[in-house]
C-alpha positions in Angstrom: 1.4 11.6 -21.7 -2.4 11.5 -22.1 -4.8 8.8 -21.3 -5.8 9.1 -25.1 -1.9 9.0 -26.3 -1.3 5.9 -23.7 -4.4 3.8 -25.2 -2.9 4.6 -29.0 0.4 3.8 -27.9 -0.6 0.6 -26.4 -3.1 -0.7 -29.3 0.3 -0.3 -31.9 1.8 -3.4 -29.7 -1.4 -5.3 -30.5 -0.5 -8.1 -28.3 -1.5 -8.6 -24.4 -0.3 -12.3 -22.1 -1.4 -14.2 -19.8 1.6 -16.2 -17.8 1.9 -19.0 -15.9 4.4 -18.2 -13.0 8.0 -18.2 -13.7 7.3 -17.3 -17.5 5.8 -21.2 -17.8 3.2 -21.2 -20.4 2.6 -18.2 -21.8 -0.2 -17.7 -24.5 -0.7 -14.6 -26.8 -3.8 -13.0 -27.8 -3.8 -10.5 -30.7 -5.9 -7.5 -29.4 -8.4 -5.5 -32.0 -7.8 -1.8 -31.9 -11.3 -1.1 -32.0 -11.7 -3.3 -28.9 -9.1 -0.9 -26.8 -9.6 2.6 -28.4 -13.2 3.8 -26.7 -14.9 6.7 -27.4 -14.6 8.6 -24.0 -10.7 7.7 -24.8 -10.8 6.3 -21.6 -7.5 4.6 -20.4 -8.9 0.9 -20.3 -5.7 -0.6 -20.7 -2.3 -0.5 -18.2 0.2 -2.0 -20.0 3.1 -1.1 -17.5 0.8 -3.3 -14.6 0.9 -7.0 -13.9 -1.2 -8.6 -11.5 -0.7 -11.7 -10.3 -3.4 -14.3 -9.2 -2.8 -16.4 -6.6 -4.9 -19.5 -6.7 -5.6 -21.4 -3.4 -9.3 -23.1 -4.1 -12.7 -23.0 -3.5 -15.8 -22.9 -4.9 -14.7 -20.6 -7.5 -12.5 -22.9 -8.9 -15.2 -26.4 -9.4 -17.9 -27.7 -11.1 -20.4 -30.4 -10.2 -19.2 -34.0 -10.6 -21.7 -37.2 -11.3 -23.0 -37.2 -8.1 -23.9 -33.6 -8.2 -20.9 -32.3 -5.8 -18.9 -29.9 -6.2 -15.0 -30.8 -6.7 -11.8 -29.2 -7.3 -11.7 -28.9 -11.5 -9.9 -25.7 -12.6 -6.3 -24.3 -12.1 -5.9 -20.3 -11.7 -4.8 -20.6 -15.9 -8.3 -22.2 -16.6 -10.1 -20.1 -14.8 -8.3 -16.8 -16.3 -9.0 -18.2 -19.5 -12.7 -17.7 -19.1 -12.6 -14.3 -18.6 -10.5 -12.6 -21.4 -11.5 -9.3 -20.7 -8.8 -9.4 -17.8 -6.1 -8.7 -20.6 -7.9 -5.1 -21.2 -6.3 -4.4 -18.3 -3.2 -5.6 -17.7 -0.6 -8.4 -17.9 -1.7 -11.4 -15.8 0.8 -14.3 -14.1 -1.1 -17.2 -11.9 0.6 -19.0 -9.3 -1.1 -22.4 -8.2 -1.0 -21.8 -4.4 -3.7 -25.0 -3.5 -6.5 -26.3 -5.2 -8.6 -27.3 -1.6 -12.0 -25.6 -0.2 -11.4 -23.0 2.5 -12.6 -25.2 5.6 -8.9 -27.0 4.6 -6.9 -23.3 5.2 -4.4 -23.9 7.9 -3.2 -20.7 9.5 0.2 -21.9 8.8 -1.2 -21.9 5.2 -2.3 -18.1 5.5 1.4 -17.8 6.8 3.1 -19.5 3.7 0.7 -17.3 1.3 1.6 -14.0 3.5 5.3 -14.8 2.7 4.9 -15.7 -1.1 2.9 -12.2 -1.7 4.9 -9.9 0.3 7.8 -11.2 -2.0 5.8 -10.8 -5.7 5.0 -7.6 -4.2 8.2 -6.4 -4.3 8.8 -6.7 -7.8 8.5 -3.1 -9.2 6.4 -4.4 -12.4 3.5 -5.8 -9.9 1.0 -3.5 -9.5 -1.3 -5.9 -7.2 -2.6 -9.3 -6.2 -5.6 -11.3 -6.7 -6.3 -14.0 -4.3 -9.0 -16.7 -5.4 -10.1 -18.4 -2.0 -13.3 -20.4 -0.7 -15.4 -18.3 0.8 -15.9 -20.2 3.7 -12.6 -19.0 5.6 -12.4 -16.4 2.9 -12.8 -13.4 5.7 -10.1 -15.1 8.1 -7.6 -15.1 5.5 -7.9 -11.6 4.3 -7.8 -10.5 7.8 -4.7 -12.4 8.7 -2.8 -11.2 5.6 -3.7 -7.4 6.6 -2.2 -8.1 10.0 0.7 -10.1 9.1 2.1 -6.9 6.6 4.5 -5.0 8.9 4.5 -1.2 9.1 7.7 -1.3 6.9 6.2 -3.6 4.3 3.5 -1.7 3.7 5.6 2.0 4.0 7.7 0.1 0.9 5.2 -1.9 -0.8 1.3 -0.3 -0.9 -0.3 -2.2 -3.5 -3.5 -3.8 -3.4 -4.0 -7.2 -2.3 -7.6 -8.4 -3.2 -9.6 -11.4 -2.0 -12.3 -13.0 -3.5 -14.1 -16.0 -4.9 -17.7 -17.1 -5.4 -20.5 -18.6 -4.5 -21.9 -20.8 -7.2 -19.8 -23.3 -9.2 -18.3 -22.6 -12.4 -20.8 -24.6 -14.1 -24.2 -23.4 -12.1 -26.4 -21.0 -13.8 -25.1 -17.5 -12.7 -21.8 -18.5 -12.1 -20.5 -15.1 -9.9 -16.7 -16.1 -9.9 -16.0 -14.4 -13.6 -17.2 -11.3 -12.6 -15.6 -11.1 -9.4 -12.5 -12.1 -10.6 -12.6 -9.3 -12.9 -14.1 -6.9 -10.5 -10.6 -7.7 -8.6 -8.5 -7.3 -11.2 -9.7 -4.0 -11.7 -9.1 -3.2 -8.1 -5.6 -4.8 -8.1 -4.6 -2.3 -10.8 -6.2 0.7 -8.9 -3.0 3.0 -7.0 -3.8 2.4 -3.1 -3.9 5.7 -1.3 -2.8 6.1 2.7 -6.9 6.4 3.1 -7.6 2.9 1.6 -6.8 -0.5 2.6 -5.0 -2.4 1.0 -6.1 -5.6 1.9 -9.3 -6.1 1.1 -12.4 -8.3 -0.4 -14.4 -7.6 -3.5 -17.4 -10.0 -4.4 -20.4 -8.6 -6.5 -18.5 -5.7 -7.2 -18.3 -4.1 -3.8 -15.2 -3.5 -1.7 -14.8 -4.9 1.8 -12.4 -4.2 4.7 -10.1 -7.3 5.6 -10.9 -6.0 8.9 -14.9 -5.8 8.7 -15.9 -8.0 6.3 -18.1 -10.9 6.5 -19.9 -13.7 5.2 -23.6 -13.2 6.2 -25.8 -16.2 4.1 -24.9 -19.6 3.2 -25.4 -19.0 -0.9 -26.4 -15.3 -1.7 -24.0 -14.1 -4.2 -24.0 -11.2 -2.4 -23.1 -12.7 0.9 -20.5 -10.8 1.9 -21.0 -7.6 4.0 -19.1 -5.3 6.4 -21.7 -5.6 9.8 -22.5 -2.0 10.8 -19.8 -0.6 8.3 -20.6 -1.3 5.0 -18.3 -1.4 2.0 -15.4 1.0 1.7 -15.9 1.5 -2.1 -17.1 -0.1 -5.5 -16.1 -1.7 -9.0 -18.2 0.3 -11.6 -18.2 -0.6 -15.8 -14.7 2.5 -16.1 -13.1 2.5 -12.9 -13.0 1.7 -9.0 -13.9 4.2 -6.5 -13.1 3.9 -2.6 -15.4 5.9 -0.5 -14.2 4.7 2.9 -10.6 5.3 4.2 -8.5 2.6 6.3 -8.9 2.0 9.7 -6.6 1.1 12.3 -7.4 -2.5 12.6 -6.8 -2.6 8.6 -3.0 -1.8 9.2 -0.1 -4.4 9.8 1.5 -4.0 12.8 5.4 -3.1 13.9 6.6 -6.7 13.9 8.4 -9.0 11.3 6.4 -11.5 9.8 7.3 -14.4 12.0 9.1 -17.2 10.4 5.8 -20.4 12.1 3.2 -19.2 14.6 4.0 -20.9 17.6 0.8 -19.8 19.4 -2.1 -22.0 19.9 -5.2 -20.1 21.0 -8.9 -21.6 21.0 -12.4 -20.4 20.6 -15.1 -20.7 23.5 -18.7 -20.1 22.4 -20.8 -18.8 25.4 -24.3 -20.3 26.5 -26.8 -20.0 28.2 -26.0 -22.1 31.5 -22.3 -22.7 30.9 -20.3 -23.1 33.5 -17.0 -23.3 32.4 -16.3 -27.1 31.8 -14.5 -26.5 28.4 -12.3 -23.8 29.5 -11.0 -25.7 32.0 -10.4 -28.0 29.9 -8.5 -25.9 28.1 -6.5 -24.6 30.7 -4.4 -28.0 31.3 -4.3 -28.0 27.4 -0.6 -26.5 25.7 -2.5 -23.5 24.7 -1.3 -19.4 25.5 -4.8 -17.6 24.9 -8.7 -18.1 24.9 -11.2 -16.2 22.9 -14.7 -16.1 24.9 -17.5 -15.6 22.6 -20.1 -13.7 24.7 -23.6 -12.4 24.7 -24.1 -8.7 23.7 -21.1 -6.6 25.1 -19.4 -9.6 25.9 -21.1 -11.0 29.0 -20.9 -13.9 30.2 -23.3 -16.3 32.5 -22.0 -15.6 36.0 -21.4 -19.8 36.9 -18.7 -19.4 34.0 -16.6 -16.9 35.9 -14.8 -18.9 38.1 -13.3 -20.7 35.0 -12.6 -17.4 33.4 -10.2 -16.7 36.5 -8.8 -19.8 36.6 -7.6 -19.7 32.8 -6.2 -16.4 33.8 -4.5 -17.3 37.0 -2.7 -20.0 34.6 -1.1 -17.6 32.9 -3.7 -18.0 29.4 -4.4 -14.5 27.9 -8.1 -14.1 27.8 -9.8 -12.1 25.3 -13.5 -11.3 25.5 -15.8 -11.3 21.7 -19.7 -10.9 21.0 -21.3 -13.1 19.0 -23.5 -10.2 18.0 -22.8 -9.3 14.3 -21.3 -5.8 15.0 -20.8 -3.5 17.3 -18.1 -3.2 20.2 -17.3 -5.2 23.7 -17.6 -2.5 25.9 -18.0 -2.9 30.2 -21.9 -1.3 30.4 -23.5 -3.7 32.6 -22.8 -3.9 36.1 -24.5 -7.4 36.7 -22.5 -11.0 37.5 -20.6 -11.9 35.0 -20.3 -8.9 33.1 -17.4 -7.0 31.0 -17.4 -5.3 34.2 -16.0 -8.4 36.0 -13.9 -9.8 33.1 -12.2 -7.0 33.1 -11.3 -6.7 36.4 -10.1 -10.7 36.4 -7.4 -9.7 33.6 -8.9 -10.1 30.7 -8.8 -8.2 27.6 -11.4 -6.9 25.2 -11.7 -7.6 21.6 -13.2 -4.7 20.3 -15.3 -5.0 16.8 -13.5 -7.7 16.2 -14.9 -11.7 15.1 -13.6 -14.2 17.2 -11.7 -15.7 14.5 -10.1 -12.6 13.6 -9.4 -12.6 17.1 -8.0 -15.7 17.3 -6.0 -15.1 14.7 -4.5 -12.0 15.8 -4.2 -12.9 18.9 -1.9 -16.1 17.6 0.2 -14.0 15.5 1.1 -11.5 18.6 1.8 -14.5 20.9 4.3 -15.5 18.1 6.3 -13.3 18.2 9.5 -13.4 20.3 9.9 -9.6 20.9 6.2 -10.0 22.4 6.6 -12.6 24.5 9.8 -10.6 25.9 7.2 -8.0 26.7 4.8 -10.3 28.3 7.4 -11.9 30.5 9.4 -8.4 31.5 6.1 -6.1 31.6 2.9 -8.0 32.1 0.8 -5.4 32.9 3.0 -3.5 29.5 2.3 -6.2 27.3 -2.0 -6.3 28.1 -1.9 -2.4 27.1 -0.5 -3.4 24.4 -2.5 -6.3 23.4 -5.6 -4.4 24.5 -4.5 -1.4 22.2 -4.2 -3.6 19.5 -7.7 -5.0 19.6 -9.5 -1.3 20.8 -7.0 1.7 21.4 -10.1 3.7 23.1 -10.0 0.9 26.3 -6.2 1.0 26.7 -6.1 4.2 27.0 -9.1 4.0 29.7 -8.3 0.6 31.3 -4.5 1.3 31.5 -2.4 3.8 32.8 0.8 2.9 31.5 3.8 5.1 32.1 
């Protein structure tokens, strides 16, 4: 059937919805047939797709109180309701996840929300997911739902999920959130290919990598960027086109999505001077892994060496960031405290990786009970592995595993 034949087909109907989830709520709107027929014939409207928007907070969904704050004041339905066009494109359901600001997402929240998608994703009428999220944690989220989608989820179920929010309230002048939301929408109806992600972020109508984006100014609308990378694609007026393929570190990995994360695993910010006194801290703490935030490649000061080895010796995994915006850990430099010397303590490089994404992944894999069978069977087995999963170029180097 023709694009053309689709749209006439569709405008006879004459009526789109907008649901609440479980069928609660639903409102009708009467749709013009000159408003869906366009002169190109261009297929504006899917009416076999339904998107659902998963609402978990943010700035996206408040306005400014008495005292000139933002607070919490619209639910997903509200905030649909502002921007009708949505039902051009498809049929919309909105599940109320949370209504809190994204400093208050828990991983364990990112867990619950990975489990609730995964499962409208498998109904065969759901063409996608919209998540609206503060965009304060916004990147960490979208990064653990791309990891925590297994390689048979994804083999079953590849349809978009899309992140996004905004960055002004919904009563400021310039109010991004409408757009975005639609910009998602759009995306969330697009077919996802084996060369595109499928989680991703869209804000002012460019497409992000769960795995590369991030937010890079405190109030620009257009805050969020992919750090040496760039967006994989964009949201234009008639359609969405990807221009990037996936990457490794945008794919789920061979492991169920684990009932709790069990791991704890803290951050260390390197400076200049620091000897170690928090990590060894840490290190009588109930924690399995330590993310090092280093300088450039990942180096470290040389008087916080001795702690690094310690944490190791205690059986923590180690992994080694850059607080450099992008670009790889990589063992260059030959000096005290280097990757050089990290590596050859036992720890493990994170790659391009943030280290919250880091943290994050590395708390999922230390979850998981066939891991930790690994780890306690194969040690030497299990760092390949984890050090494949943060740069597969370095295992193969650093590892000679039979």
């Amino acid at each position: 059937m023709s694009k053309l034949l689709k749209k006439l087909k569709h405008a006879l109907k004459q009526k789109k919805k907008i649901s609440k989830s479980e069928s609660v709520g639903v409102e009708e709107r009467v749709v013009d047939i000159s408003e869906e027929v366009l002169d190109d014939g261009y297929l504006d409207v899917q009416e076999d797709k339904t998107v659902v928007i998963f609402a978990v907070g943010g700035t996206i969904a408040t306005r400014t109180n008495e005292e000139g704050y933002l607070v919490p004041a619209m639910s997903g339905e509200e905030l649909c309701k502002e921007v009708p066009e949505i039902l051009d494109f498809c049929n919309v359901e909105v599940v109320n996840f949370s209504c809190v600001q994204s400093t208050a997402v828990t991983p364990e929240m990112m867990l619950e929300l990975s489990k609730q998608i995964q499962k409208t994703l498998q109904r065969p009428e759901v063409s996608g997911v919209v998540v609206t999220h503060g965009t304060d944690t916004l990147e960490e989220t979208a990064y653990f739902l791309s990891i925590s989608l297994s390689d048979e989820f994804q083999n079953q179920n590849s349809k978009p999920i899309v992140l996004t929010g905004s960055m002004r309230g919904g009563d400021a002048v310039g109010f991004d959130g409408l757009s975005n939301l639609l910009s998602s929408v759009k995306v969330a109806c697009h077919d996802v290919e084996d060369n595109t992600p499928q989680v991703v972020v869209c804000f002012n109508d460019e497409i992000h990598a769960a795995s590369r984006v991030q937010k890079t100014h405190t109030s620009k609308t257009s805050a969020f960027t992919s750090p040496g990378w760039g967006p994989v694609g964009y949201v234009d007026e008639d359609s969405v086109y990807f221009r990037a393929g996936a990457l490794n570190q945008d794919t789920g990995f061979n492991f169920p999505t684990p009932d709790k994360l069990t791991a704890n695993v803290e951050i260390v910010k390197a400076v200049t001077g620091d000897k170690g006194q928090y990590i060894d801290y840490l290190i009588s703490q109930d924690i399995q892994g330590i993310v090092i935030e280093g300088f450039g490649r990942g180096n470290l000061p040389p008087e916080m060496m001795p702690a690094v080895e310690r944490a190791l010796n205690a059986g923590k995994e180690v992994v080694i960031a850059t607080r450099v915006a992008s670009g790889r850990v990589l063992d260059s430099d030959g000096s005290p405290g280097s990757v050089k010397d990290v590596i050859q303590a036992g720890a493990i490089l994170g790659g391009e990786s943030t280290s919250a994404k880091i943290r994050l992944l590395l708390m999922y894999l230390l979850s998981q009970p066939k891991a930790l069978e690994l780890r306690k069977e194969d040690p030497e087995l299990f760092r390949a592995y984890l050090q494949e999963c943060f740069d597969p170029v370095l295992s193969e180097r650093l590892f000679s595993v039979k």
